[in-house]
C-alpha positions in Angstrom: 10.4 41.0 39.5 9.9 39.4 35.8 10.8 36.1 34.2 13.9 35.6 32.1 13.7 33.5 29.4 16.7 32.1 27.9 15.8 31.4 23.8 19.7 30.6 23.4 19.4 27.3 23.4 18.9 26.1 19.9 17.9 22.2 19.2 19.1 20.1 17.0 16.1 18.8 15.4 16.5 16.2 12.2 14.1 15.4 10.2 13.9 12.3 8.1 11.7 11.5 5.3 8.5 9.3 6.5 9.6 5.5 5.3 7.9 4.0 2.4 6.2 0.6 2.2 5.8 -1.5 -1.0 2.2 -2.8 -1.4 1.9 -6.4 -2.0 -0.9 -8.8 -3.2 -0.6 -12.3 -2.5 -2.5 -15.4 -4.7 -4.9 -17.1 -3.1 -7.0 -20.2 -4.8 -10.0 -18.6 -5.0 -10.2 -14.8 -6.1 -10.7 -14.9 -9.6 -7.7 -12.8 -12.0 -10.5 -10.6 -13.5 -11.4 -9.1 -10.1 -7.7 -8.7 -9.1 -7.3 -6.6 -12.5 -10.5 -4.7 -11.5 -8.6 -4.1 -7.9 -5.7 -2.9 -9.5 -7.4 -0.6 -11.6 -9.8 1.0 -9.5 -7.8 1.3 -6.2 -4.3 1.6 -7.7 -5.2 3.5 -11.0 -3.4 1.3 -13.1 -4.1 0.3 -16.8 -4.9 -2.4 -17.6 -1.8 -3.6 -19.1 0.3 -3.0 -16.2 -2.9 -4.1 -14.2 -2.8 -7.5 -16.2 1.0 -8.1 -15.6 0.9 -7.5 -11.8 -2.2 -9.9 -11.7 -0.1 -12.1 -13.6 2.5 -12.3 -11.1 0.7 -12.7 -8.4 -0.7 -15.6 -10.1 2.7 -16.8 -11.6 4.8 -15.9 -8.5 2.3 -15.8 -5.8 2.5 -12.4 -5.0 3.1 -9.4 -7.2 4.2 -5.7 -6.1 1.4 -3.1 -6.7 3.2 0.2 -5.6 5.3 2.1 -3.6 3.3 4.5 -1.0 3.8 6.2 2.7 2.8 4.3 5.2 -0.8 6.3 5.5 -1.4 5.7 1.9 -0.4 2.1 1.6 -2.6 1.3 4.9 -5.7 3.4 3.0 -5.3 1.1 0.0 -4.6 -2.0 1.6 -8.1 -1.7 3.6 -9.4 -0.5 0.6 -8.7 -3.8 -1.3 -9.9 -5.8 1.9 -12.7 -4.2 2.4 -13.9 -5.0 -1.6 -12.5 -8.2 -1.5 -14.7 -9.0 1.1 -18.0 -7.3 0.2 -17.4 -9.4 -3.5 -17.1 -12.8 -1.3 -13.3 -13.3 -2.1 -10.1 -14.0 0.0 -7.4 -11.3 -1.3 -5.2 -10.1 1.0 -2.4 -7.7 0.4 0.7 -7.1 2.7 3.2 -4.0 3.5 6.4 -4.5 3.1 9.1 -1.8 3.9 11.0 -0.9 0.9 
């Protein structure tokens, strides 16, 4: 008396790539431009020239687009940039868009 096992069967399993999301930081009235470039640099690892002309549009525009990340990395940064924003007294909030 023994089990049969039937590995016949074969699945057809597809796997997609994980979506990306497009990190987004929005003005506000109050967070000043040099601590958005400071954001940029030290959470995003931008220079500061490309960190100057995304802080520009977010203050020209009202929001500017920071980067392109999976959806675990652009919800690591996006905490990230609350969490300093708020220890340094400020209101900037980013948002995840899918891109």
């Amino acid at each position: 008396m023994g089990i049969a096992l039937d590995f016949s069967v074969k699945r057809a399993e597809k796997l997609k790539e994980p979506e990306d999301f497009n990190v987004v930081l929005l003005n506000d009235n109050y967070t000043s431009m040099d601590f958005v470039v400071d954001v940029l640099v030290l959470i995003f690892h931008k220079d500061e020239t490309e960190a100057n002309r995304i802080m520009m549009d977010v203050h020209r525009k009202g929001r500017g687009l920071v980067g392109t990340y999976a959806l675990d990395i652009a919800l690591t940064k996006s905490a990230q940039v609350h969490s300093l924003a708020e220890q340094n007294n400020f209101p900037l909030r980013c948002v995840l868009e899918p891109s």
